[in-house]
MIDOSE-1310 file (N, C-alpha, C; in nm, 2 decimals, decimal comma, always signed):
residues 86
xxxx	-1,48/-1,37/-0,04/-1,43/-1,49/+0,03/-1,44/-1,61/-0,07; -1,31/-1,69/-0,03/-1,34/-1,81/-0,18/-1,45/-1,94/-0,13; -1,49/-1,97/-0,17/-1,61/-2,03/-0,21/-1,58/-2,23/-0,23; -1,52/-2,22/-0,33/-1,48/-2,38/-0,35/-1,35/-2,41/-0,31
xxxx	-1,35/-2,59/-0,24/-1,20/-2,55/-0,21/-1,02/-2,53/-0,26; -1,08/-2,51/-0,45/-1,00/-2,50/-0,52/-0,93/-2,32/-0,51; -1,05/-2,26/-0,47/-1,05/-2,13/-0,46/-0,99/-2,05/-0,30; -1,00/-2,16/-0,26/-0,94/-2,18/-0,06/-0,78/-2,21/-0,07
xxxx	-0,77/-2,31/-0,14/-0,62/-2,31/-0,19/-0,54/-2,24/-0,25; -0,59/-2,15/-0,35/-0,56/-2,05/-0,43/-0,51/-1,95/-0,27; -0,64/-1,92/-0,22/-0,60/-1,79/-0,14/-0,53/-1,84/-0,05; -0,43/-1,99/+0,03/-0,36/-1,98/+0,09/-0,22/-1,99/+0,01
xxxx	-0,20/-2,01/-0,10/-0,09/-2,02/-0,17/-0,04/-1,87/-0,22; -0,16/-1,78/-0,22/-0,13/-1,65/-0,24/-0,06/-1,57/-0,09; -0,12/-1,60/+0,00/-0,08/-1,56/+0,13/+0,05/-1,59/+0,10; +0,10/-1,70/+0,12/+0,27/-1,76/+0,13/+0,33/-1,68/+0,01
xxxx	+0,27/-1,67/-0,06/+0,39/-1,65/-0,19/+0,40/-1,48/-0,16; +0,24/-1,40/-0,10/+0,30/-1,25/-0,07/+0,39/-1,24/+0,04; +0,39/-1,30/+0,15/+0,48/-1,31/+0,23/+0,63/-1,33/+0,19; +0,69/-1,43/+0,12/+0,77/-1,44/+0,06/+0,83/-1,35/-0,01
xxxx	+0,77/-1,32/-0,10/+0,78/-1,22/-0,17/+0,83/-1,04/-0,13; +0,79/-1,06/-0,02/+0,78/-0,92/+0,07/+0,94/-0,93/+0,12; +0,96/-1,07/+0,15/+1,09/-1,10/+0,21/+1,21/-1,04/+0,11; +1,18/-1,11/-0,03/+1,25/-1,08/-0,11/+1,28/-0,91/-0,16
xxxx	+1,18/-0,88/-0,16/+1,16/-0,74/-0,16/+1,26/-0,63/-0,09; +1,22/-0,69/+0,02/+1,30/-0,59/+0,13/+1,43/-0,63/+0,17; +1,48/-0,76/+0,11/+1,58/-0,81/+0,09/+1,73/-0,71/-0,02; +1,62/-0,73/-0,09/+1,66/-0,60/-0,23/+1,73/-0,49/-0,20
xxxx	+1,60/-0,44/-0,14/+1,58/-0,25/-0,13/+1,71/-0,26/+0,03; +1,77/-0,35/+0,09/+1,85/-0,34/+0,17/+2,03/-0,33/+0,16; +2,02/-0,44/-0,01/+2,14/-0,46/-0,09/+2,15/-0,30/-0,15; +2,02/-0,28/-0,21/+2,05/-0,12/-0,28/+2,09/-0,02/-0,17
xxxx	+2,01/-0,01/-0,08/+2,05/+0,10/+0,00/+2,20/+0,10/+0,04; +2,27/-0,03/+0,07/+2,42/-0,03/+0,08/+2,50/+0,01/-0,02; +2,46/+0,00/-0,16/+2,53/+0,07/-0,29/+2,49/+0,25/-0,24; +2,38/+0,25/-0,22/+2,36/+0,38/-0,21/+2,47/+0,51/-0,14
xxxx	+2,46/+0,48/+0,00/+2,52/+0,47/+0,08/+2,67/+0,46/+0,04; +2,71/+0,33/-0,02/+2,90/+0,33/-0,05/+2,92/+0,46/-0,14; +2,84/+0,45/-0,24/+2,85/+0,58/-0,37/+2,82/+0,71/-0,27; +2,73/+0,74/-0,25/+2,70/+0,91/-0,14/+2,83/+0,88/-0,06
xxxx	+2,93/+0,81/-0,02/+3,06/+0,84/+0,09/+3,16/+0,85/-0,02; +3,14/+0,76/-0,16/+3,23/+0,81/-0,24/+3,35/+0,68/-0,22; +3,33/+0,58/-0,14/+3,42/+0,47/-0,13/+3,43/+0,41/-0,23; +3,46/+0,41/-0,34/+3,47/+0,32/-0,47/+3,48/+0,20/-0,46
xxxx	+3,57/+0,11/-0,36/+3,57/+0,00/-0,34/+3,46/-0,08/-0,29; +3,44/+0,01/-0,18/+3,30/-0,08/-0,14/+3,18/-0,06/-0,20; +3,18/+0,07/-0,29/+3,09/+0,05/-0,39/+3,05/-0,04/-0,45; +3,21/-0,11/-0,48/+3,20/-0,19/-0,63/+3,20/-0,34/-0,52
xxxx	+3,24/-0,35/-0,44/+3,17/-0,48/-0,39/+3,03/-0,48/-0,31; +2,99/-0,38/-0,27/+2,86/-0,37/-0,25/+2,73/-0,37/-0,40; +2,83/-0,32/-0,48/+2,70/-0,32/-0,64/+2,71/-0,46/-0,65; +2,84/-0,57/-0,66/+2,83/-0,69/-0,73/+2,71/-0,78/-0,66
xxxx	+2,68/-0,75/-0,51/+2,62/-0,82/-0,42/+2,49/-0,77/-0,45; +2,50/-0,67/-0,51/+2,31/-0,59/-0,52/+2,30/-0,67/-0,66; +2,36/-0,68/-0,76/+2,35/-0,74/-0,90/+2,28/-0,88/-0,86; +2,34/-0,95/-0,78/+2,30/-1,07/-0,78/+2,21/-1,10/-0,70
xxxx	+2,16/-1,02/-0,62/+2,02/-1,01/-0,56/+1,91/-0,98/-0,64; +1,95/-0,91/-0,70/+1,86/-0,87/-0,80/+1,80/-0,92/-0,91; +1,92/-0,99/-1,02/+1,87/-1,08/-1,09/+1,78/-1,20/-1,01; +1,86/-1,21/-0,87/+1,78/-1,37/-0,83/+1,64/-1,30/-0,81
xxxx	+1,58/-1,19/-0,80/+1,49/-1,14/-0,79/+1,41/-1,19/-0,85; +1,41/-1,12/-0,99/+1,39/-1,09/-1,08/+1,35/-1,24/-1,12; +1,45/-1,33/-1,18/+1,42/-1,47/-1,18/+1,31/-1,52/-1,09; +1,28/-1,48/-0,99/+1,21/-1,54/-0,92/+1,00/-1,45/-0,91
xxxx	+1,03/-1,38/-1,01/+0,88/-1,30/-1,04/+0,92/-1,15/-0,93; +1,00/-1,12/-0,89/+0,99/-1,04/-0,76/+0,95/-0,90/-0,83; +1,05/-0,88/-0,96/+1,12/-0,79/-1,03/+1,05/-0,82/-1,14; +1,05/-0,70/-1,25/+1,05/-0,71/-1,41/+1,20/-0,77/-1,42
xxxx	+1,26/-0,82/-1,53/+1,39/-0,83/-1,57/+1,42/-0,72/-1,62; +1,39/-0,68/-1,69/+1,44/-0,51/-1,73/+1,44/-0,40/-1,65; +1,35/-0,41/-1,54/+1,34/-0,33/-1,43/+1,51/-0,34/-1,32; +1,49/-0,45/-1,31/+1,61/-0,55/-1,25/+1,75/-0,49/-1,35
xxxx	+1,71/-0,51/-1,47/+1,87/-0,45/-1,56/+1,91/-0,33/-1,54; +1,78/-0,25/-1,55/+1,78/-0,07/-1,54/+1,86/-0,04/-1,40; +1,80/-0,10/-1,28/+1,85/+0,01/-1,15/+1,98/-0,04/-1,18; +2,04/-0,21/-1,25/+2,19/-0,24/-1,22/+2,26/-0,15/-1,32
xxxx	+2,20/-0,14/-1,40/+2,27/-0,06/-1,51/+2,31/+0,11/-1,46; +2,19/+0,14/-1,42/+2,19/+0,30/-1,34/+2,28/+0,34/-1,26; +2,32/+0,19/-1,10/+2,35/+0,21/-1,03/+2,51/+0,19/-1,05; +2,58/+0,13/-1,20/+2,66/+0,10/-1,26/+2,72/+0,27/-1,29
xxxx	+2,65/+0,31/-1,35/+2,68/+0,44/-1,44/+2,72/+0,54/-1,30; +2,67/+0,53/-1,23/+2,67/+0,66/-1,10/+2,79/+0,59/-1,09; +2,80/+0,44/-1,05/+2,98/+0,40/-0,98/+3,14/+0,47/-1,06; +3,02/+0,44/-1,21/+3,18/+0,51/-1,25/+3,19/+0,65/-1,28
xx	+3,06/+0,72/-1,24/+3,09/+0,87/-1,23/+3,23/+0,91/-1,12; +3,21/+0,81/-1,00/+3,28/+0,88/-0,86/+3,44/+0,87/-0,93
């Protein structure tokens, strides 16, 4: 338990920022699962407007600590390479 109130503030600024963060999170993993989903039906179209919508969630992720950036480049990159397998 924090102790001083510099250490009180710390732990409610941590609360908000995991919260947040959670949001963003599952924000994400909701944009990906719709790529997922358009590619397993094989719709190419809505693939490719469902990837550009996951891209830019992602990076804003990423920008915002949610994400590694490279982690963030990999799935877009990945999920890139599967689109133009179909």
């Amino acid at each position: 338990m924090a102790n001083t109130s510099s250490a009180k503030k710390a732990a409610r600024q941590t609360e908000k920022r995991t919260a947040v963060n959670r949001i963003r999170r599952s924000r994400v993993r909701s944009f990906l699962r719709k790529v997922e989903e358009a590619i397993a039906s094989g719709n190419k179209d809505a693939a490719t407007a469902s990837l550009r919508e996951a891209e830019s969630e992602l990076m804003r992720a990423a920008g915002k600590g949610v994400f590694h950036k490279k982690a963030a480049s990999r799935k877009v990159s990945r999920l890139t390479a599967r689109l133009r397998a179909i």
